[in-house]
N, C-alpha and C positions, 0 to 999 in steps of 0.2 A: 815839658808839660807842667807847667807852676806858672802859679799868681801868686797873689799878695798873702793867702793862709794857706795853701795848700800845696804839696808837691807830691811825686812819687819818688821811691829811691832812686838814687844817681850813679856817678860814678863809673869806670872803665866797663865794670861789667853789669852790663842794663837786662832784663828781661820785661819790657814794655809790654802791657796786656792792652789787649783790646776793650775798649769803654765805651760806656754810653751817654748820649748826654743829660741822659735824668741823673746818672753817676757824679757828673760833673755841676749838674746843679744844684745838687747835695754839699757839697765839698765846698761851694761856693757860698754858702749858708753856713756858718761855721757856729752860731747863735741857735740855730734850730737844731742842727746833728748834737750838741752840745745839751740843748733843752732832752732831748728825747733818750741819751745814755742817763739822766739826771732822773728821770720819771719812770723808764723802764729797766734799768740796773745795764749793765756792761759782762759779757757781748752781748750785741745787737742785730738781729739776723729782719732786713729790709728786703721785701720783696715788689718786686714791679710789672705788675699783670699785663700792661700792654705789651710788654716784651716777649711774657710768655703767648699772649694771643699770637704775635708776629709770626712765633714761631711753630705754629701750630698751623696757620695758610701758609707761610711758606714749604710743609712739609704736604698739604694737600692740594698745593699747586703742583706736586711731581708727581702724587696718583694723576693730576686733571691731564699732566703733562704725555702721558704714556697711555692713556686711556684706561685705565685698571680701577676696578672697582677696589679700595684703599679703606682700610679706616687706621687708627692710632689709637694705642693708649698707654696713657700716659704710666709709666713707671713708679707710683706712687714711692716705692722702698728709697726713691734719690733725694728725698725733700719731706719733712712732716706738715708742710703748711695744709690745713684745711683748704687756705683759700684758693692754695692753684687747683684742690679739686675739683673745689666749685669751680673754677673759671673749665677749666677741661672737661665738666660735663655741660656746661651751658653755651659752650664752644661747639658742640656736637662731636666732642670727640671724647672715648673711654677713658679707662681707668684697669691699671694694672695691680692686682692686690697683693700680698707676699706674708701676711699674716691679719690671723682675727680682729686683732683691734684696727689694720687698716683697711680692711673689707667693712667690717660693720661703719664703722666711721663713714664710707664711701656710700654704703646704702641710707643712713640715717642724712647726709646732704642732698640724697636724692638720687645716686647712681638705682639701676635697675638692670635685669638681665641681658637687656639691651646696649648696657656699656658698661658691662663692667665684667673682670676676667680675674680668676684667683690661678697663681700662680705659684702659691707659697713652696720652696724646699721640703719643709715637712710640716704634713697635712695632719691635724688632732680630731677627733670623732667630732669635738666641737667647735672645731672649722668647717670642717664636713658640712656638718646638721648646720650651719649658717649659708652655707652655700647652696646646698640642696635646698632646704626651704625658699627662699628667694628667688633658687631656678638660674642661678651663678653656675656656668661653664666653667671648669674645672682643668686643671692642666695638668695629666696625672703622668707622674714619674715612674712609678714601681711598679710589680703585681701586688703587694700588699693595699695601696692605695687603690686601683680595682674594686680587690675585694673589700673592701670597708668603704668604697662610695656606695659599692652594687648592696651592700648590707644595711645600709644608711637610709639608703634611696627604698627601699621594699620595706623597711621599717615606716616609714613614710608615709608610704603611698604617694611615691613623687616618680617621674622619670629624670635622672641625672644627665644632662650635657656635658662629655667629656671631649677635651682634646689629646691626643698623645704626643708625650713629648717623644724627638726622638734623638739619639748621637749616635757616634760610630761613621760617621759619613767617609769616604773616601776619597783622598785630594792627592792627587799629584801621585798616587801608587801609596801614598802611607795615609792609616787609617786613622782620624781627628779621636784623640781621647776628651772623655769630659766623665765625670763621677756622676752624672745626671739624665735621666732618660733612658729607654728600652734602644738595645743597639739594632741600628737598620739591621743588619745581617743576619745575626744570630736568634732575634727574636721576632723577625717579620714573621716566620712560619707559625708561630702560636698568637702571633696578633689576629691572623687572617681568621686562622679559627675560631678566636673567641669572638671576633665579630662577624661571624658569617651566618652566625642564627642569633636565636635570643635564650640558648640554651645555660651559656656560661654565665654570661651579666644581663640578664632582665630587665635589668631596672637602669641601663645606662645605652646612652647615645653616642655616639660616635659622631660627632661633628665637625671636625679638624685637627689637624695635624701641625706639632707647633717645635721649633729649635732655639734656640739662643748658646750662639759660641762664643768661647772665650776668643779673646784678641781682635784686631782691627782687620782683618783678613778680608779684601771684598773677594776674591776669585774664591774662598772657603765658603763664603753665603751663596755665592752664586752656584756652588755646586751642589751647597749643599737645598737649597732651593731647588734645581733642579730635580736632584735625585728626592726630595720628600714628593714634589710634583709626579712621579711616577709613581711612587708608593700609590700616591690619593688613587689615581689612574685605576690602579691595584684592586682598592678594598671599593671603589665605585664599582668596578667591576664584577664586583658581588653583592651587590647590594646597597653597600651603606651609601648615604648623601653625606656627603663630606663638603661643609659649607666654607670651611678658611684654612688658608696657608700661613701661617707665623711665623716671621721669620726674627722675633724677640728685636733683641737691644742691642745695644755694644757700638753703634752709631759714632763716628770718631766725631768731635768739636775740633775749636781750634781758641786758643786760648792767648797766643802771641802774635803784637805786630810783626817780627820782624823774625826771620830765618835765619838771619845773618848772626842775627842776638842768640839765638837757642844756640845754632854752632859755636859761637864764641866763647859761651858758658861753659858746653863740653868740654872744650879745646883746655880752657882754664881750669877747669877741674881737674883733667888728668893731670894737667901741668905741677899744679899744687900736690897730688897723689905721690906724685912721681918726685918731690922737693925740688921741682926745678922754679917753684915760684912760691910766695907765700900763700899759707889755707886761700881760699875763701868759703869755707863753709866750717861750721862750728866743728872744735876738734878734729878738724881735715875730715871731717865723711865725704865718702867716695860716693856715697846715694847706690850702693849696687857697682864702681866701679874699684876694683884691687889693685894694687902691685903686684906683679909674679913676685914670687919668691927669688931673692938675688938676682932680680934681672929689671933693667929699664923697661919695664911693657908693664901694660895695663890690660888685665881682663876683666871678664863679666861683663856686664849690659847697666845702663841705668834704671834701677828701680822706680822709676816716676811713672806718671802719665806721660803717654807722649803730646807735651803744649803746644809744639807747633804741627800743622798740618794742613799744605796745601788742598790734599781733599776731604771736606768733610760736611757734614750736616746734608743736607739737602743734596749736594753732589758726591757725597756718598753712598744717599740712597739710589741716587739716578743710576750711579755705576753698577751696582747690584742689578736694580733692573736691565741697564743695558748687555749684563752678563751672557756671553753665548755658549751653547750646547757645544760638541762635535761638527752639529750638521747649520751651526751659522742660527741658529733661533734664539731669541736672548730667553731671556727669562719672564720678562714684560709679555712678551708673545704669547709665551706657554702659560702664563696666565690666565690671559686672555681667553686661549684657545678650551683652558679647563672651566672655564665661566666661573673662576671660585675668586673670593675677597681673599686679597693679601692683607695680613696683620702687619704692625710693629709695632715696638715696644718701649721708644728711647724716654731715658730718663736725661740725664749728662748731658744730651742734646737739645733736646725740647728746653733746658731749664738755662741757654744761651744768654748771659748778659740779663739775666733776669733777678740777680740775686748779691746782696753785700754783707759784709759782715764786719759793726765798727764794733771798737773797742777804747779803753782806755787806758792812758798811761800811767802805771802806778808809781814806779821809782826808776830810779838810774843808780847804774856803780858798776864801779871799772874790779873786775875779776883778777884771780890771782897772777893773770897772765896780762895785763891790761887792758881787756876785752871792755867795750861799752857796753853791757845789759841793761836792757828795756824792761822792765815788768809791765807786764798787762794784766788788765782785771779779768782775765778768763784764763781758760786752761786747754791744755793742746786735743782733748778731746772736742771739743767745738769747733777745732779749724784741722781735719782730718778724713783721711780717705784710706783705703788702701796703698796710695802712694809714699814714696819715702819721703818726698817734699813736693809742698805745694811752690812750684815754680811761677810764678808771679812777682812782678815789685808793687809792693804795697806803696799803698798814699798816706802819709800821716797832715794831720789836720792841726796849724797849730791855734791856738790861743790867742796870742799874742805872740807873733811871727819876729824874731829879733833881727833889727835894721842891718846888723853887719852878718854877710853869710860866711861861718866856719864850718868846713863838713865835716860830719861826726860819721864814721864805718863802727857799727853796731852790729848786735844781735836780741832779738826779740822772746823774751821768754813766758812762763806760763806760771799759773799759781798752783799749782800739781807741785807735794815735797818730793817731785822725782828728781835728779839730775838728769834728766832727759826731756824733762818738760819743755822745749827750745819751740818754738812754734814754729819757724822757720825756721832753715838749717844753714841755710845761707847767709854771708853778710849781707849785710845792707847797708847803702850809703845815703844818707840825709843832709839837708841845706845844714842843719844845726840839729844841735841835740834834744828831742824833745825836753819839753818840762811837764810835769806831775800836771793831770788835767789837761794836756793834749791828747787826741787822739788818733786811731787807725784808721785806718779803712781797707779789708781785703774785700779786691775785685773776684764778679761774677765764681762765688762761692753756692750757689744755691743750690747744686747736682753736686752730691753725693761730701761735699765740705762741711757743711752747718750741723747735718745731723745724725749723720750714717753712723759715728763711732761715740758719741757725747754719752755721757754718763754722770750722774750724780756723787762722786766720791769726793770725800770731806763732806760730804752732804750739802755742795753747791750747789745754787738752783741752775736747773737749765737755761739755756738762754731763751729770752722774749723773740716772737716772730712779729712783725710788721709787714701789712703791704698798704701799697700804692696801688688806686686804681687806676689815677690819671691825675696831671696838676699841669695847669699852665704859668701859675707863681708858687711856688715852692712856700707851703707854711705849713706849722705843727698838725694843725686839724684835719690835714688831707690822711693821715696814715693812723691805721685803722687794724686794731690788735689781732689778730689769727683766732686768739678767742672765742670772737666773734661772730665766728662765721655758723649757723646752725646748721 
């Protein structure tokens, strides 16, 4: 995958991502990516709205596909761009909030009670009182949050929409932990009560029931979908109209061409752990995987994303829904049969190939070990997740692409005075070594990379957000600041 300025990294061990061709007609443009780190500072977070739309009919062809009344919203917490708000409220699809400045944000572009859903971990009286007045459905976690929407809400003179979150579900004989949410079991008996009159909470509605699990688990959704579906059953049964099932995020993507490549990486990791081959990753990390103690084996797991993945996005969702009970009913069915909207919530997934993040190159120098270090004009908190490496091969973009190719095995690092600063952990292999004034480019970074963990220290400014609405020749004046967006 190279031309005449552009490449990705090379060499034995490839991790090839999946791209797009607006990606590549960026890259192809070495004058404009060049113009636009020069006007808005380095890194560069580029976003590309048709992508995002794509992916937002593709996720409401699987409600059209199963017949289920469906809506989406979007995860706001995976991406700060205003503009995919906009685009996902004028898409006809919601909006998921997770704190104050990203609910009001969402109301002041136009979200309204109709699409829009606070979800935050922990809820402040002044989150509350923003949600209630607006008439924001509320996703409450605790009894304490209860009691301060129901006191918020009477203070008011509003009535509160709330959904319950719930965990504890039960898979396989052993019970799903999660620190979040009222456990099915233990607390179904005091839920029914407080919602079986308007004695306890007055001022609050019961309109659905909502989960989001950790891990990529579809038979865990599927039952745990099930088992919320009997709940609703439950508290319908006395009363309450229970309008949606939620079944949150966690949505797996898929991030690499090839299966063969993610195996081959593992394979050479342990290999390298274990000194049966030289590093390939900075200071031999194991990313999550050990040496036993005195012994040839490798344990633990690797701490990344999982990149490759035969099922995901859309046919992830499908398999949840195709999920069956005991008695043969999937869960599509039982939807149906409850006449109630299925929720979700994907961030990570919705935000598929939608999103890049250039950079540039500051310095070169060979390390006390003779290591090639790359400086980049950003720092590892802008290309960061909860993962231990972002597994991708980047594309560097040159300049002035030198005629004779020597490949340079490098490492990529950050302007943080940590020694940990390493932006990726991995070698990387390049046509040539860049030179000062070349730059990066990390693929589909725009779920939960760009800006979930970025921080201001040294007093760096954040990075700029760009989007794309559409281009059919690629020039400066098509992309259009996040600023922008009111």
């Amino acid at each position: 995958m190279t031309n005449n300025n552009y490449s990705k990294s090379l060499g034995d061990i490839q991790l090839t991502p999946v791209t797009s061709a607006w990606m590549h007609e960026m890259m192809d443009h070495t004058e404009i990516v060049e113009n636009l780190l020069d006007t808005y500072g380095s890194p560069l977070n580029i976003h590309h709205l048709p992508s995002f739309q794509k992916n937002i009919s593709d996720y409401l062809e699987v409600f059209k596909k199963f017949e289920v009344e469906g809506q989406i919203y979007f995860a706001r917490k995976a991406n700060k761009s205003k503009a995919l708000v906009d685009t996902a409220l004028k898409s006809g699809i919601g909006v998921d909030t997770a704190s104050y400045n990203e609910l009001k944000q969402a109301i002041e572009i136009g979200g309204t009670e109709h699409n829009l859903i606070l979800t935050a971990a922990v809820k402040n009286r002044a989150l509350l009182e923003l949600a209630i007045m607006n008439h924001i459905t509320i996703i409450v976690d605790n009894t304490d949050e209860l009691q301060m929407a129901n006191q918020i809400a009477g203070e008011l003179e509003k009535e509160c929409s709330v959904g319950i979150r719930l965990s504890g579900f039960q898979v396989n004989g052993n019970k799903l932990y999660s620190r979040f949410g009222f456990d099915i079991e233990r607390d179904r008996h005091n839920l029914k009560i407080w919602f079986s009159d308007k004695a306890t909470f007055p001022h609050l509605k019961l309109s659905g029931f909502h989960f989001h699990l950790n891990g990529y688990s579809i038979e865990e959704r599927g039952e745990a979908a099930i088992q919320t579906l009997e709940i609703i059953q439950e508290f319908r049964q006395q009363g309450n109209s229970i309008d949606f099932l939620d079944i949150g995020g966690g949505i797996l993507m898929n991030y690499l061409e090839s299966h063969e490549e993610w195996v081959n990486f593992q394979n050479h990791l342990r290999d390298a752990i274990l000194g049966k081959r030289e590093p390939i990753t900075f200071q031999n990390n194991g990313l999550g995987f050990e040496q036993e103690t005195n012994k040839m084996e490798i344990r633990g797991n690797l701490s990344t994303y999982p990149f490759y993945n035969e099922i995901h996005s859309t046919d992830f969702l499908s398999q949840i829904l195709s999920y069956q009970n005991s008695f043969g009913t999937s869960v599509a069915e039982l939807i149906n049969s409850a006449n109630i909207q299925v929720r979700i919530e994907p961030g990570r997934s919705l935000l598929n190939q939608v999103g890049v993040t250039l950079a540039k190159v500051a310095y070169r120098k060979l390390d006390a070990q003779g290591n090639w270090l790359v400086g980049l004009e950003m720092n590892m908190s802008q290309l960061k997740s909860s993962s231990a490496d972002f597994l991708l091969d980047p594309f560097i973009i040159y300049k002035n692409r030198p005629e004779v190719i020597e490949e340079a095995k490098l490492f990529l690092t950050g302007s943080y005075c940590l020694e940990q600063d390493v932006l990726l952990k991995r070698e990387l292999t390049f046509p040539n070594l860049p030179s000062r004034g070349d730059m990066i480019l990390f693929v589909n970074t725009a779920g939960y990379m760009m800006h979930f963990y970025q921080t201001e220290s040294h007093l760096f400014n954040l990075s700029q957000d760009l989007f794309l609405e559409k281009f059919e020749k690629l020039a400066s004046e098509l992309f259009t600041t996040d600023s922008s967006v009111n």
